[in-house]
C-alpha positions in Angstrom: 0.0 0.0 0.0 2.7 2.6 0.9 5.5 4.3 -2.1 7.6 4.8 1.0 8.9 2.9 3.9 6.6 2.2 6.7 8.6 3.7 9.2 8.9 6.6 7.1 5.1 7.2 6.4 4.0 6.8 10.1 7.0 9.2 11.5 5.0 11.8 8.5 2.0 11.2 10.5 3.5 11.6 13.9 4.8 15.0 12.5 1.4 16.1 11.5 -0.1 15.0 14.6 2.6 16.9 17.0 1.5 19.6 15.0 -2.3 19.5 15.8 -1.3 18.4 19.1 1.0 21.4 19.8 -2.0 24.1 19.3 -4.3 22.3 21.2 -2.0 22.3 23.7 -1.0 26.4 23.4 -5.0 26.7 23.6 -5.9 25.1 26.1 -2.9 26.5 28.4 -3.9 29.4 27.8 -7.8 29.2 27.9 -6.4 27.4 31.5 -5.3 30.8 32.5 -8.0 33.3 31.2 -10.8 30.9 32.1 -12.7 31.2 29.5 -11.9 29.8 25.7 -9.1 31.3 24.2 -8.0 31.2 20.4 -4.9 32.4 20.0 -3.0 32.9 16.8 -0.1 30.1 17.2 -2.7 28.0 17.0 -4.0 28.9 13.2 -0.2 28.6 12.6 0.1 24.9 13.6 -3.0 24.2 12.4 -2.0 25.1 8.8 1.8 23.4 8.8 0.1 20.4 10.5 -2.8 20.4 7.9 0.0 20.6 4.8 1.7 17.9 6.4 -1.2 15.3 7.0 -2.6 15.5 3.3 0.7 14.1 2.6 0.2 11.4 5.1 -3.1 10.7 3.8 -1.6 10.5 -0.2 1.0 8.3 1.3 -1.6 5.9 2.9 -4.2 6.5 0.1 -7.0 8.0 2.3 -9.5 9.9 1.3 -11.3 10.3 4.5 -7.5 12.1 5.9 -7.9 14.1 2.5 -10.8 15.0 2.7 -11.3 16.3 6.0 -8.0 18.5 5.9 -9.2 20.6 2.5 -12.6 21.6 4.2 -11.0 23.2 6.9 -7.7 24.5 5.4 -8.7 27.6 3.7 -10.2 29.1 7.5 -7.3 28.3 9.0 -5.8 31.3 6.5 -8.7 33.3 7.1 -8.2 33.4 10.9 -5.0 34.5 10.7 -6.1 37.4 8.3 -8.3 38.7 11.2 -6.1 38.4 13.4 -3.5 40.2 11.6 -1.0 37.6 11.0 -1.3 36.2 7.6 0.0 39.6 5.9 3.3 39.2 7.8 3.9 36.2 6.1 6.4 36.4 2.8 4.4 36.8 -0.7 6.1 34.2 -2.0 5.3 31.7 1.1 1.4 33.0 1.2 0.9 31.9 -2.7 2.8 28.7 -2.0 -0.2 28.1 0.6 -2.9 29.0 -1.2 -2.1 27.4 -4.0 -0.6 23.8 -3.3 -4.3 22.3 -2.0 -5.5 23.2 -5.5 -2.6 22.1 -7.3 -3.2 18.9 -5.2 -6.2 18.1 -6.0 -6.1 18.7 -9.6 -3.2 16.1 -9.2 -5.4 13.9 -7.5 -7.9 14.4 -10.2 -6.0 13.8 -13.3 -4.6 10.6 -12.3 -6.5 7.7 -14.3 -4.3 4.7 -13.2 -3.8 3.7 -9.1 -4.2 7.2 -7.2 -8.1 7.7 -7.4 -9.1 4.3 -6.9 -6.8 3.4 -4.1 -8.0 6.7 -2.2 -11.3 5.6 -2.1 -10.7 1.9 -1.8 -7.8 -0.8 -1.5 -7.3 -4.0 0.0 -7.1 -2.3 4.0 -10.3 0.1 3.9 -13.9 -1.2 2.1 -15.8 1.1 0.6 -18.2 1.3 3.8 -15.2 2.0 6.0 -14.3 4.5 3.8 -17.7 6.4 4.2 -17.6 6.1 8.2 -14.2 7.3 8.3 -14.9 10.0 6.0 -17.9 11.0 7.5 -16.2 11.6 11.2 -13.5 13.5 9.1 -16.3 15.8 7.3 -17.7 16.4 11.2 -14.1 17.3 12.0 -13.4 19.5 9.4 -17.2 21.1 9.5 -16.8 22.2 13.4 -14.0 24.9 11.5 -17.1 26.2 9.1 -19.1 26.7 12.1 -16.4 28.3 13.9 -15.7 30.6 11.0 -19.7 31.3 10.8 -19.6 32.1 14.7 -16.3 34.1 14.4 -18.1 36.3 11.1 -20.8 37.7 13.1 -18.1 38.5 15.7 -16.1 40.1 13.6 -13.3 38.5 15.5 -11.6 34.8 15.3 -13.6 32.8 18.5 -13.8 29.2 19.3 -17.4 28.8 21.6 -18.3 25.8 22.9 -20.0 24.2 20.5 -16.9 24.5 18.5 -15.9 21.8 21.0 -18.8 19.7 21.2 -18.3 19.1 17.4 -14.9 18.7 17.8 -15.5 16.0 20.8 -17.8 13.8 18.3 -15.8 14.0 15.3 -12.8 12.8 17.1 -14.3 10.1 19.1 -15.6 8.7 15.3 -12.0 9.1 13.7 -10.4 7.4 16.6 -12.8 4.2 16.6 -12.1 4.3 12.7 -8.1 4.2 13.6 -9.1 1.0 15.7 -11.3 -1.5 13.0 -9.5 -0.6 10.3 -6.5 -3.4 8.8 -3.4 -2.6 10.8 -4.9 -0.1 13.0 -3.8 3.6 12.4 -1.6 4.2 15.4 -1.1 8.3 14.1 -4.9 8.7 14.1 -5.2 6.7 18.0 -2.6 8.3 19.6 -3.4 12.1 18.0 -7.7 12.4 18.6 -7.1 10.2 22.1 -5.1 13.3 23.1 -7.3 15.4 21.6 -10.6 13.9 23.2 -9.1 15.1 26.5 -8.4 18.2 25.5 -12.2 19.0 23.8 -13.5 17.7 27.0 -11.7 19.7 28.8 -12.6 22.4 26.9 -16.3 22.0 27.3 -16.0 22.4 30.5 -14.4 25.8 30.9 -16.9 27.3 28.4 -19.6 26.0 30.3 -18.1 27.4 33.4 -17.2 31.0 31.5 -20.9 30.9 31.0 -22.0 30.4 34.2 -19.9 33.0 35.1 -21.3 35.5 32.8 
């Protein structure tokens, strides 16, 4: 199934995941100290170098469902570092690079007619069926950023409310049962939403005690 080494593909992963993991942990520190929920810039960073890393995980392991749920969400990532002043800072040159590689991906994707399309959607390891539930958990995952971005419009500001969370707490749970019953397991996908379960939960909480407050 892999072009590359196992080792190789999996350490990928891992990178992507530390990623993720890294700005959930900068949020939640600080949301820890401001008790309330907190969405602080670093965190759009990470969230875009760990996003550009994990669709190369996912080509390397011919998953859609990882594909899929990273381009939904991508593009707000950018836009919450334009509001919060942060995307302009970055070099021209590194900004088009950004904006244009998920595009230029996916045309990729799209214009191959021999083993890349079918092998995203199915292969030996993933039926079609597992393919759907993982990809559906990933589309959850990925929406919870459109509703974020929604909330954050009408602010007029980049949030993260609790509901943010809740979606985030549902869509995790889903990918990390799909890491489990799939051929193998996915180790990346266990060990990164098992942290991340805590974390949402944890999260919940200090919204719904923010609100209680106010």
């Amino acid at each position: 199934m892999y072009s590359l080494p196992y080792w190789i593909v999996t350490a990928i992963g891992f990178l992507a995941q530390s990623f993720f993991s890294a700005r959930i942990l900068i949020q939640w520190i600080k949301s820890e100290k401001t008790k309330k929920l907190e969405s602080p810039t670093m965190y759009w960073v990470f969230s875009i170098i760990g996003s550009y890393t994990f669709v190369l995980y996912g080509l390397l392991r011919f998953d859609f469902s990882i594909i899929l749920g990273q381009f939904v969400s991508y593009y707000i990532y950018i836009w919450n570092l334009n509001v919060k002043g942060a995307w302009m800072k970055i070099p021209r040159a590194v900004r088009y690079l950004l904006l244009l590689t998920p595009l230029v991906a996916t045309v990729y994707a799209i214009t191959q007619t021999t083993d890349l399309l079918p092998n995203l959607f199915q292969n030996d390891d993933r039926p079609i069926w597992l393919v759907i539930y993982g990809s559906f958990f990933q589309l959850i995952f990925s929406l919870r950023f459109v509703y974020q971005w929604y909330r954050s419009y009408k602010m007029h500001d980049s949030i993260m409310p609790t509901s943010f969370w809740v979606l985030s707490l549902i869509g995790a749970a889903g990918i990390f049962s799909y890491g489990l019953i799939i051929k193998g397991f996915d180790i990346v996908l266990i060990v990164g939403q098992g942290f991340g379960i805590l974390a949402y939960t944890r999260n919940i909480m200090i919204g719904m005690k923010s609100k209680s407050r106010a």
